[in-house]
GUDODO-8853 format. One line per field, with one value per residue: residue number from 1; residue in one letter; chain; z negated, x, y of N, C-alpha, C in turn. Coordinates in steps of 0.001 Angstrom, whole numbers, padded with zeros to 6 digits. Layout:
<atoms>
i	c(NUM|...) $
aa	c(A|...) $
ch	c(A|...) $
n_Z	c(Z|...) $
n_X	c(X|...) $
n_Y	c(Y|...) $
ca_Z	c(Z|...) $
ca_X	c(X|...) $
ca_Y	c(Y|...) $
c_Z	c(Z|...) $
c_X	c(X|...) $
c_Y	c(Y|...) $
</atoms>
This chain:
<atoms>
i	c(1|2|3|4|5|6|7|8|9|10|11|12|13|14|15|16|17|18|19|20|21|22|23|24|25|26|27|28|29|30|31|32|33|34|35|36|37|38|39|40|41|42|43|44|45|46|47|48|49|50|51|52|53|54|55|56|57|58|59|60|61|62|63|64|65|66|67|68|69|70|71|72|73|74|75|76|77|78|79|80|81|82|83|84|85|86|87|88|89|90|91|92|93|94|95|96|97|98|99|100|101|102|103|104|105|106|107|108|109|110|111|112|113|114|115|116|117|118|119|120|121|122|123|124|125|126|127|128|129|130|131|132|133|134|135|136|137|138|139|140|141|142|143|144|145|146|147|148|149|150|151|152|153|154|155|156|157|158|159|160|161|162|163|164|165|166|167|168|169|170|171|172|173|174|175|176|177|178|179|180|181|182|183|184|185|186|187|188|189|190|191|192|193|194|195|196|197|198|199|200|201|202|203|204|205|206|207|208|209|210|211|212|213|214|215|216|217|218|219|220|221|222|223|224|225|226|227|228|229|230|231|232|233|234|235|236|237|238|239|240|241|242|243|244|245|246|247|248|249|250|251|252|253|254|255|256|257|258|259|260|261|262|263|264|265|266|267) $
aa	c(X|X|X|X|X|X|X|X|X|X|X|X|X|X|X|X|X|X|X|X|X|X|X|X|X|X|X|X|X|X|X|X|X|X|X|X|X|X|X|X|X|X|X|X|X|X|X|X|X|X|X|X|X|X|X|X|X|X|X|X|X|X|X|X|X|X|X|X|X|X|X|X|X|X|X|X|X|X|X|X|X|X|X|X|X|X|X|X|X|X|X|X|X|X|X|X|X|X|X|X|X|X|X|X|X|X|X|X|X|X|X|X|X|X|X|X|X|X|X|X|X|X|X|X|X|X|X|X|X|X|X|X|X|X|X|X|X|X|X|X|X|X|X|X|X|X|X|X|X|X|X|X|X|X|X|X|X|X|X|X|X|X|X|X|X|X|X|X|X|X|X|X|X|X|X|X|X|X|X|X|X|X|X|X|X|X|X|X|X|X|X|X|X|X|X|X|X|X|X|X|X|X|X|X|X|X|X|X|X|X|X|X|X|X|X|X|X|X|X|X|X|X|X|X|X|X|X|X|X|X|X|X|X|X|X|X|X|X|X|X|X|X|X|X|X|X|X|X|X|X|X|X|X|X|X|X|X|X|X|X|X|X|X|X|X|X|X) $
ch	c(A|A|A|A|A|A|A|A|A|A|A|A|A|A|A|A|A|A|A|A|A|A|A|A|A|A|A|A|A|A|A|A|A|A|A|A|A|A|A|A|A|A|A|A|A|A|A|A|A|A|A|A|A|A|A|A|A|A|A|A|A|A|A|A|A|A|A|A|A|A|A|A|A|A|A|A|A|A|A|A|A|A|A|A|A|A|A|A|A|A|A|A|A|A|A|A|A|A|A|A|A|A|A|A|A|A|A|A|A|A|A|A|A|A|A|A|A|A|A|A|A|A|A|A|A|A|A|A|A|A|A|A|A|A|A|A|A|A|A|A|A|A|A|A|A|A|A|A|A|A|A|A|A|A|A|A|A|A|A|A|A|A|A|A|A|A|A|A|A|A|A|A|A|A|A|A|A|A|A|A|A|A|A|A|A|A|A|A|A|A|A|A|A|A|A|A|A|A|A|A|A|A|A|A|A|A|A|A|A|A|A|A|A|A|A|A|A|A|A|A|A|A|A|A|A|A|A|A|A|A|A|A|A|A|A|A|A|A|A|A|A|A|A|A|A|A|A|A|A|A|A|A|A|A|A|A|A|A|A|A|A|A|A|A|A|A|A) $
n_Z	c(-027128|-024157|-022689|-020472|-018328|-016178|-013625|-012339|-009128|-007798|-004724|-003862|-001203|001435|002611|000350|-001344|-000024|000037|002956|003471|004274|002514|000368|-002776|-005391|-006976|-006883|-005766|-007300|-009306|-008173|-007906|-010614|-011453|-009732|-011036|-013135|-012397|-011569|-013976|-015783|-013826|-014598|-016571|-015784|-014733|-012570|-009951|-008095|-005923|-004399|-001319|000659|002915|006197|008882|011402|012475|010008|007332|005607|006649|008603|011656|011130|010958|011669|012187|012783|014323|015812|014847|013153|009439|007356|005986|002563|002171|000643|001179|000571|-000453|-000286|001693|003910|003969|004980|007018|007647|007660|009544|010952|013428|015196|016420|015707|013586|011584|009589|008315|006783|005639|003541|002389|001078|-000164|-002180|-002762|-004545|-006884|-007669|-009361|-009720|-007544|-005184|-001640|-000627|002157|003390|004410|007310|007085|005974|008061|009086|010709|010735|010026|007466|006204|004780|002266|-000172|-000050|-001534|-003765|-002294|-002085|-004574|-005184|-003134|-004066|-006855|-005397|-004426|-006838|-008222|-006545|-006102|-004573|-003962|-004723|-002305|-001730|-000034|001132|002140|004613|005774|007448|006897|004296|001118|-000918|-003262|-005653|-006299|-006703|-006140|-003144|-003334|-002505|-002158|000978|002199|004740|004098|003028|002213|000734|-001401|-004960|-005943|-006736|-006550|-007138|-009725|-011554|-011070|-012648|-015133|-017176|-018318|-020321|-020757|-018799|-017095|-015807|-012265|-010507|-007745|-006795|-009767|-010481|-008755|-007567|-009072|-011199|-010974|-010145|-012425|-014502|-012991|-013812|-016283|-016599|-015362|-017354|-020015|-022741|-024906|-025481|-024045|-022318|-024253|-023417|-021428|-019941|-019762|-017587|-017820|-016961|-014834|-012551|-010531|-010582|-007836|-006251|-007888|-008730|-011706|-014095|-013638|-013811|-016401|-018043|-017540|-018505|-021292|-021517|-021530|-023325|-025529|-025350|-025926|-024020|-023910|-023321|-022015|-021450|-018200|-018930|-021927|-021722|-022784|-023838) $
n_X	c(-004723|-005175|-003902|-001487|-001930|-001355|-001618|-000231|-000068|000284|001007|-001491|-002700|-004569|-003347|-001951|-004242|-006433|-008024|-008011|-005674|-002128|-000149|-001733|-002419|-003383|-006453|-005662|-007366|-009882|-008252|-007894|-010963|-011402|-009629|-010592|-013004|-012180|-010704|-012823|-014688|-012585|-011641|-012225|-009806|-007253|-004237|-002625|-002169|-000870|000488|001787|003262|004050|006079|006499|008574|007857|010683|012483|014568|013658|011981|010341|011477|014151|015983|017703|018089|020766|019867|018403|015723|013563|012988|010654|007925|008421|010914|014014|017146|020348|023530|025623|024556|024432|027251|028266|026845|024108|022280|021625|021565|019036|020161|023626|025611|025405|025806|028152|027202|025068|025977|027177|025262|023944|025458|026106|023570|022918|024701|023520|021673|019172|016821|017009|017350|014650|012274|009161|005910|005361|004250|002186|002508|003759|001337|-000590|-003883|-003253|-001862|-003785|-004873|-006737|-010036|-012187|-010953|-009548|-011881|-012811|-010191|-010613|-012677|-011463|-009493|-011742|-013351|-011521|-009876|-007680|-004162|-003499|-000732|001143|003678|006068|007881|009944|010515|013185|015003|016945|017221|015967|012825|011685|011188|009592|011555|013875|015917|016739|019190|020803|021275|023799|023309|020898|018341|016589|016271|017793|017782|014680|014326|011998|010154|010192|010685|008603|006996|007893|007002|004724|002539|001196|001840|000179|-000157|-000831|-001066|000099|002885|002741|004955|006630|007045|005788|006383|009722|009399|008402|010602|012621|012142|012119|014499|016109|015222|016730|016741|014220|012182|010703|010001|007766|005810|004556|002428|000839|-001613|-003241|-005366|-005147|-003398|-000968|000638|002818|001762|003352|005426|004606|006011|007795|006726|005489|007854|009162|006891|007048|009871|009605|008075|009361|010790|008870|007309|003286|000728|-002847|-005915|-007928|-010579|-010145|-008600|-007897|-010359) $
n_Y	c(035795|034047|031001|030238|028092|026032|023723|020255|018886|015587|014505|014117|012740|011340|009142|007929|008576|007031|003845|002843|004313|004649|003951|003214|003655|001866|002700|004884|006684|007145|007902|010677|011176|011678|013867|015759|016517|017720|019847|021471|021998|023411|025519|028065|028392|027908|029037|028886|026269|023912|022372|019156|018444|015234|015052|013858|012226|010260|009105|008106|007625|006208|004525|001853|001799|003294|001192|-001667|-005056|-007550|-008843|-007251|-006487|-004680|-003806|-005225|-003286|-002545|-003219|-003804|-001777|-002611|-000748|-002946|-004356|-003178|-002691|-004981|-005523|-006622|-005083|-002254|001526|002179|003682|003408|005551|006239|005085|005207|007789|006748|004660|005972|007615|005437|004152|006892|007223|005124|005420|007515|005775|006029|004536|002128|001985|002014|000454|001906|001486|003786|006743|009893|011720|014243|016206|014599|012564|011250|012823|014857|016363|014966|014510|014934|016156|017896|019861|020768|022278|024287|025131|026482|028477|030215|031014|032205|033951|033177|031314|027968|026727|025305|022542|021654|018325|015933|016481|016094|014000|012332|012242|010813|011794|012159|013240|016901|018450|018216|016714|012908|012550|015610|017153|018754|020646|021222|023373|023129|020553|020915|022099|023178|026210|028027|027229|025856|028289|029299|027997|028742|030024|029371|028001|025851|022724|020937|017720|015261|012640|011226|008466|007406|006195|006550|009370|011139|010408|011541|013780|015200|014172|015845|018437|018610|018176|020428|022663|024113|022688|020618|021869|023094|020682|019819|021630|020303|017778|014856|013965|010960|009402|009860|008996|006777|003740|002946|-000300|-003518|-001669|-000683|-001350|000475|003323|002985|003158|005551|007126|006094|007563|010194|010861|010447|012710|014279|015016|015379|012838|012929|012801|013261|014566|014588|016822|019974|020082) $
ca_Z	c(-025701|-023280|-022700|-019216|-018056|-014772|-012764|-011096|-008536|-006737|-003485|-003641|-000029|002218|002700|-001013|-002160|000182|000340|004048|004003|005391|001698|-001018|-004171|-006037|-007794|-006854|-004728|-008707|-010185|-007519|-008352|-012051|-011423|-008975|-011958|-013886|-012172|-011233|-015093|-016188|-012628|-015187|-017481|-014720|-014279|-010866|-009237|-007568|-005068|-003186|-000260|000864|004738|006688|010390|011913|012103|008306|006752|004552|007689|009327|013029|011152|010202|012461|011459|013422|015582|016509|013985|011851|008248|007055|004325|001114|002105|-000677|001918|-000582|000227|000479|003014|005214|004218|005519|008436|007463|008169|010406|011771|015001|016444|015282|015613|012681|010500|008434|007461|006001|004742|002721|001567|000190|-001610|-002696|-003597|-005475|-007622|-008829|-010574|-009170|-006920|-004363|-000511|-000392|003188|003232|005711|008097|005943|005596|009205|009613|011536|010710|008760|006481|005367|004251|000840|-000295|000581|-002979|-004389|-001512|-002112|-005937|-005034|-002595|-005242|-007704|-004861|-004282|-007671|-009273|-005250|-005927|-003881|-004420|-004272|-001849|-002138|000841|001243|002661|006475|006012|008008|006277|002677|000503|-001445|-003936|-006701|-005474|-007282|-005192|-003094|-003932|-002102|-000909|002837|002399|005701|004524|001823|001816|000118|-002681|-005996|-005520|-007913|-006507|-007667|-011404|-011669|-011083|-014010|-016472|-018290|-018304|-021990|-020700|-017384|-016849|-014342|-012489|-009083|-007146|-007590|-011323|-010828|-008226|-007050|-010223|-012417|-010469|-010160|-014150|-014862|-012919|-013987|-017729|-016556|-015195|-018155|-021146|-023974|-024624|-025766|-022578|-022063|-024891|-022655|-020369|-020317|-018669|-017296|-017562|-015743|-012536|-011638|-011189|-009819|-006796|-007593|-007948|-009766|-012362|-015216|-013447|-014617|-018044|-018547|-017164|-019582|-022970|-022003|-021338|-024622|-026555|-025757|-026391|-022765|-024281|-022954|-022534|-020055|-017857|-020042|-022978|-021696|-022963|-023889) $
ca_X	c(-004366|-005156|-003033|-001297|-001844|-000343|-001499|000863|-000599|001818|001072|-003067|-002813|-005164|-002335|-001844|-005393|-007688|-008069|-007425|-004564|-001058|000352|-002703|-001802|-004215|-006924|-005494|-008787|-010320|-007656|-008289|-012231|-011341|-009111|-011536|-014082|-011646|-010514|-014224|-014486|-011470|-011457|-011272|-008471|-006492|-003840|-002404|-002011|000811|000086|002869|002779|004885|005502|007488|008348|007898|012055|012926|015932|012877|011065|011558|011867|015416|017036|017744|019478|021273|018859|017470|014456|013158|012665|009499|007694|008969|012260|014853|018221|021588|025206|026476|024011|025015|028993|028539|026104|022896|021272|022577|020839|019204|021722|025280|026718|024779|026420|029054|026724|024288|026957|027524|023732|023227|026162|025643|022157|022597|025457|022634|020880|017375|016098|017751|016875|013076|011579|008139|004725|005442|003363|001888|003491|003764|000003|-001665|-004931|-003252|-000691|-004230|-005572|-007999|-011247|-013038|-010197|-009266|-012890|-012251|-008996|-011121|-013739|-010791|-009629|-012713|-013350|-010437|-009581|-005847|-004121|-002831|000981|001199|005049|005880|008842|010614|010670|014415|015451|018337|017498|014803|012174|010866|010897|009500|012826|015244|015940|017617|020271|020521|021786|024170|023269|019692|018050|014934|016602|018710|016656|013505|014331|011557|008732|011171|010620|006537|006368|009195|006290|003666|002345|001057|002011|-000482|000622|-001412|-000574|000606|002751|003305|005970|008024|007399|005435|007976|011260|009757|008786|012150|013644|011433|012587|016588|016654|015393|017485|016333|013050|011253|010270|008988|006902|004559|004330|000989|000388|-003118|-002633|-006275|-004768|-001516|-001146|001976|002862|001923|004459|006358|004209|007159|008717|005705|005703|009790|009176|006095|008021|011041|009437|006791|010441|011092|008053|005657|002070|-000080|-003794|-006666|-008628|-011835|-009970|-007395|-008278|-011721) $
ca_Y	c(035781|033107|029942|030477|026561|025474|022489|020273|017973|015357|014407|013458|012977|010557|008291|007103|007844|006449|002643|002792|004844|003716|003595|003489|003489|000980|003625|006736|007491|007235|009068|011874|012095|012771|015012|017241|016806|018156|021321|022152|022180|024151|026530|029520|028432|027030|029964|028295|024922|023950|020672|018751|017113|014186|015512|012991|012108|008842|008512|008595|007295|005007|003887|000148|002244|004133|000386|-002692|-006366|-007856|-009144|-006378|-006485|-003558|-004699|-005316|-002450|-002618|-003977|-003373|-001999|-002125|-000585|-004213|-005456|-002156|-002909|-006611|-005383|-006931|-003814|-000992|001800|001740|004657|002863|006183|007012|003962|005835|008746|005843|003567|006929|007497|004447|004262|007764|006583|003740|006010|008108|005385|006095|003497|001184|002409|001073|001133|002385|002024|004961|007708|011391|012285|015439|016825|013226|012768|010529|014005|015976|016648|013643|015356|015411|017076|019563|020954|021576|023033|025256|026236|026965|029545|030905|031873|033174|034933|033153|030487|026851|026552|024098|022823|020607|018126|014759|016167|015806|012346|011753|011895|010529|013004|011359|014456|018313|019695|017751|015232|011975|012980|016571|017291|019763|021442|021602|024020|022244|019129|021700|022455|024097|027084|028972|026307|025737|029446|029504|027312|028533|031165|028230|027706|023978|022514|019346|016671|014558|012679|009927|007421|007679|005517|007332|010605|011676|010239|011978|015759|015526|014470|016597|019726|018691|018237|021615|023855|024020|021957|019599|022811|022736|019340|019698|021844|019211|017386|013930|013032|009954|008437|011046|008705|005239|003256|001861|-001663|-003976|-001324|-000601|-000987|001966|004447|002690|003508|006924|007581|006438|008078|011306|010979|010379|014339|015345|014919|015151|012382|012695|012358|014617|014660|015321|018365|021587|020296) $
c_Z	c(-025145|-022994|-021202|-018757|-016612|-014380|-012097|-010431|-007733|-005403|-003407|-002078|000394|001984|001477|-001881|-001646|000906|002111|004574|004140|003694|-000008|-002232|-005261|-007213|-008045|-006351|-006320|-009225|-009748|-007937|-009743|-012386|-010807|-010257|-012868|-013564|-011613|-012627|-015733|-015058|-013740|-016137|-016732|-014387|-012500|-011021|-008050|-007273|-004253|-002210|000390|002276|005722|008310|010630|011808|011021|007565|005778|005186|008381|010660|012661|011540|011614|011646|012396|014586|016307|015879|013266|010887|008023|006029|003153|000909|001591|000523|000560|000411|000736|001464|004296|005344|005370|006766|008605|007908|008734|010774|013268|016165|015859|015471|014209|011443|009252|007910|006440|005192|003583|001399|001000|-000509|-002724|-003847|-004455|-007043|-008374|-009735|-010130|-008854|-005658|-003234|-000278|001204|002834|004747|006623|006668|005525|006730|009507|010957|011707|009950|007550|005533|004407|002974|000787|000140|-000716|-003705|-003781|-001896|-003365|-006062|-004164|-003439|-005669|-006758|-004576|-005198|-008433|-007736|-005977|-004528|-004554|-003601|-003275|-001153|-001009|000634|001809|004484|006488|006085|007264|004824|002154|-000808|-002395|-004758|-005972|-005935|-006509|-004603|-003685|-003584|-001190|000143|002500|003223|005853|003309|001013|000695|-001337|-003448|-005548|-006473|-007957|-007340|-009178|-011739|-011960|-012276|-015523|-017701|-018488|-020024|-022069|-019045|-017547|-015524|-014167|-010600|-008567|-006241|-008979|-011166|-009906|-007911|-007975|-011127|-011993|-010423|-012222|-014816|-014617|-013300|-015260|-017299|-016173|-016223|-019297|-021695|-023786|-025124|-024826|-022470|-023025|-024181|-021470|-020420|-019016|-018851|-017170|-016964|-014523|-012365|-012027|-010068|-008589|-007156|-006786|-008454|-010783|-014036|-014837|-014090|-015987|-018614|-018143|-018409|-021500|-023039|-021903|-022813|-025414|-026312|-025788|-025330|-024351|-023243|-023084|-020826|-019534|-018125|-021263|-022728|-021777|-023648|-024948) $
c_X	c(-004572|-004095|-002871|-000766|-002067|-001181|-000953|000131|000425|001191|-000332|-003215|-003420|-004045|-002147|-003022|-007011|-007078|-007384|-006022|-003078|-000088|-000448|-002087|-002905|-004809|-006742|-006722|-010159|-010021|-007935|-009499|-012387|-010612|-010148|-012486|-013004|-010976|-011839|-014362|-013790|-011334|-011005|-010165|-007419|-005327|-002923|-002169|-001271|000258|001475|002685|004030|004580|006752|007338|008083|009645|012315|013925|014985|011603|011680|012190|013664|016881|017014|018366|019781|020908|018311|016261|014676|013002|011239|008898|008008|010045|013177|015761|019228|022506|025615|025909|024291|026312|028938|027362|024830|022252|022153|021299|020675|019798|023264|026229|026080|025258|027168|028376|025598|024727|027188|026099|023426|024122|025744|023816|022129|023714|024615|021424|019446|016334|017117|016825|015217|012466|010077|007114|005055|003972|003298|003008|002717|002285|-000730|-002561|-004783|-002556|-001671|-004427|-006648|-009188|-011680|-012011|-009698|-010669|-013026|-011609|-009557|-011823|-012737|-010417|-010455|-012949|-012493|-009942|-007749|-005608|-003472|-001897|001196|003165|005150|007793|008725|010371|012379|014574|015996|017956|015678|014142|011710|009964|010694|010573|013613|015146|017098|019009|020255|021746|021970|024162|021885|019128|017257|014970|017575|017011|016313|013463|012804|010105|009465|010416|009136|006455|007568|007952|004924|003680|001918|001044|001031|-000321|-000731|-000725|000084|002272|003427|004629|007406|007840|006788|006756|009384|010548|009221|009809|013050|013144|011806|014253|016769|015922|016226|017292|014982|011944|009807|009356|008162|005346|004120|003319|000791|-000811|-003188|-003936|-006192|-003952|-001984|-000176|001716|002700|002772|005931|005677|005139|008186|008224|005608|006948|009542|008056|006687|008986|010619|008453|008246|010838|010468|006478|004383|001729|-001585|-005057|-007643|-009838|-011609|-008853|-008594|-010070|-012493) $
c_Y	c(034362|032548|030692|028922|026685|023720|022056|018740|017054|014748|013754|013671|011597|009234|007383|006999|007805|004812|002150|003200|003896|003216|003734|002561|002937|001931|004593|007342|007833|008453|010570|012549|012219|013790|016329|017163|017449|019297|022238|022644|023296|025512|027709|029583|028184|028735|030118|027222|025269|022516|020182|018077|016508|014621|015018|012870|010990|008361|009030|007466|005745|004153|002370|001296|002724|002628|-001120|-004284|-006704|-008256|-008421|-006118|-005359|-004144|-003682|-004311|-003351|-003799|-003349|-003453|-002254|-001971|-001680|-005019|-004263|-002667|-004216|-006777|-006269|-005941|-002412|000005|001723|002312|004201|003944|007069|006107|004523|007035|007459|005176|004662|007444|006940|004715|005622|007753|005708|004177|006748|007575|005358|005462|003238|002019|001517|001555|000906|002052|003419|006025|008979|011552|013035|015443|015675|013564|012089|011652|014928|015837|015519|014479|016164|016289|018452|020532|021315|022580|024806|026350|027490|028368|030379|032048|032430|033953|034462|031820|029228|027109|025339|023941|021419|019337|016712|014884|016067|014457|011350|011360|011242|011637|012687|012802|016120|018888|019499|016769|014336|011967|013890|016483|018754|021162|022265|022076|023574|021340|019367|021794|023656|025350|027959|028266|025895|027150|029799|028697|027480|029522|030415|027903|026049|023989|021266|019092|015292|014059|011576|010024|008115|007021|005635|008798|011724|011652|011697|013227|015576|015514|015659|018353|019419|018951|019769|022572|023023|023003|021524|020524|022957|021261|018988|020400|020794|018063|016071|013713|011933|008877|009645|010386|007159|005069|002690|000419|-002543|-002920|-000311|-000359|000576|003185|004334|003331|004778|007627|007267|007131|009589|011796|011009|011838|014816|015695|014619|014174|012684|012173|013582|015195|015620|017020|019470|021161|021031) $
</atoms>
């Protein structure tokens, strides 16, 4: 019987992997055209693909426009906020009746260990050209539909304001009021009868990292994360946190993640 192998793509969107885009991810526009050579390849073993897309607004809880200092200034991309520079009013948002739900987020955020509040380039907003599919890879993705007559899962997330998205299972902190931002059971579920899941997708070092984790934390045991297959020339970190993708790739090879590359899978 035939392997039933799963592709999981993380957010190959304009934005992170083309040079121009508003948050390129140093050689994702690479990693992308070995990946499309690599599901042109495989199209008939491929039993579905499953793509995410990072789908944000312009006001976002990880945007300068959400945050102010005192002055009145937005902070600059890839400004580290913390709880104690909100407590002591270094940074507020720019509605101050929105202060005590934030003063609550971060803390809340910084309790689960994850990552400190990072603001971000504005990025992948919602009906932009930076939100689409890289090109070379959307027309793989097309083939692959063509000839097997199925569809790509396309699994969307981070239009919630409030919270940050990093991982497709959950966000970093769900919004009780909002479903979107609760675990994705229905995308857990599409891949619980998967004989190999292979992962490929940008950044390795945050939004790759956090849905592999959290696609190992929610099944049982590491049985599981033994089907789990990194491509590892498809992902590459945000740079300047490059040790984040490293610590995410040993600790996930210590239960069992396969590593390999998109040449050698399945070849």
């Amino acid at each position: 019987m035939a392997l039933n192998v799963h592709l999981v793509v993380i957010d190959p969107q304009v934005d992170f992997c083309d040079p121009n885009g508003a948050l390129y991810v140093q050689g994702a526009d690479a990693d992308m055209r070995r990946l499309a050579q690599m599901v042109e390849r495989l199209a008939p073993r491929l039993a579905d693909i499953h793509v995410t897309l990072d789908s944000h607004r312009l006001i976002d809880v990880a945007h300068p426009i959400f945050w102010k200092d005192s002055a009145g200034r937005h902070p600059a991309p890839f400004t580290l906020i913390t709880a104690a520079e909100v407590e002591a009013g270094g940074w507020t948002p720019s509605l101050p009746g929105l202060y005590r739900r934030m003063l609550d987020y971060v803390r809340t955020l910084e309790a689960n260990g994850r990552y400190p509040l990072c603001i971000w380039p504005p990025h992948c907003l919602i009906g932009s050209a930076g939100h689409c599919v890289t090109p070379e890879l959307r027309e793989a993705l097309l083939g692959w539909e063509r000839r097997r007559f199925a569809m790509v899962d396309y699994v969307t997330k981070g239009s919630n304001p409030w919270t940050e998205h990093y991982s497709a299972v959950v966000a970093d902190v769900p919004d009780p009021t909002d479903p979107g931002t609760q675990i994705n059971t229905r995308f857990l579920q599409t891949l619980a009868d998967a004989d190999l899941v292979a992962i490929a997708g940008e950044a390795g070092s945050h939004c790759l990292a956090n849905t592999v984790r959290d696609i190992a934390r929610n099944f049982a045991d590491d049985s599981y994360v033994r089907r789990l297959v990194l491509l590892e020339d498809a992902t590459s970190p945000v740079p300047g946190f490059e040790p984040f993708q490293a610590d995410f790739i040993r600790e996930m090879q210590a239960r069992g993640m396969q590593v390999t590359t998109t040449t050698d899978f399945l070849a």
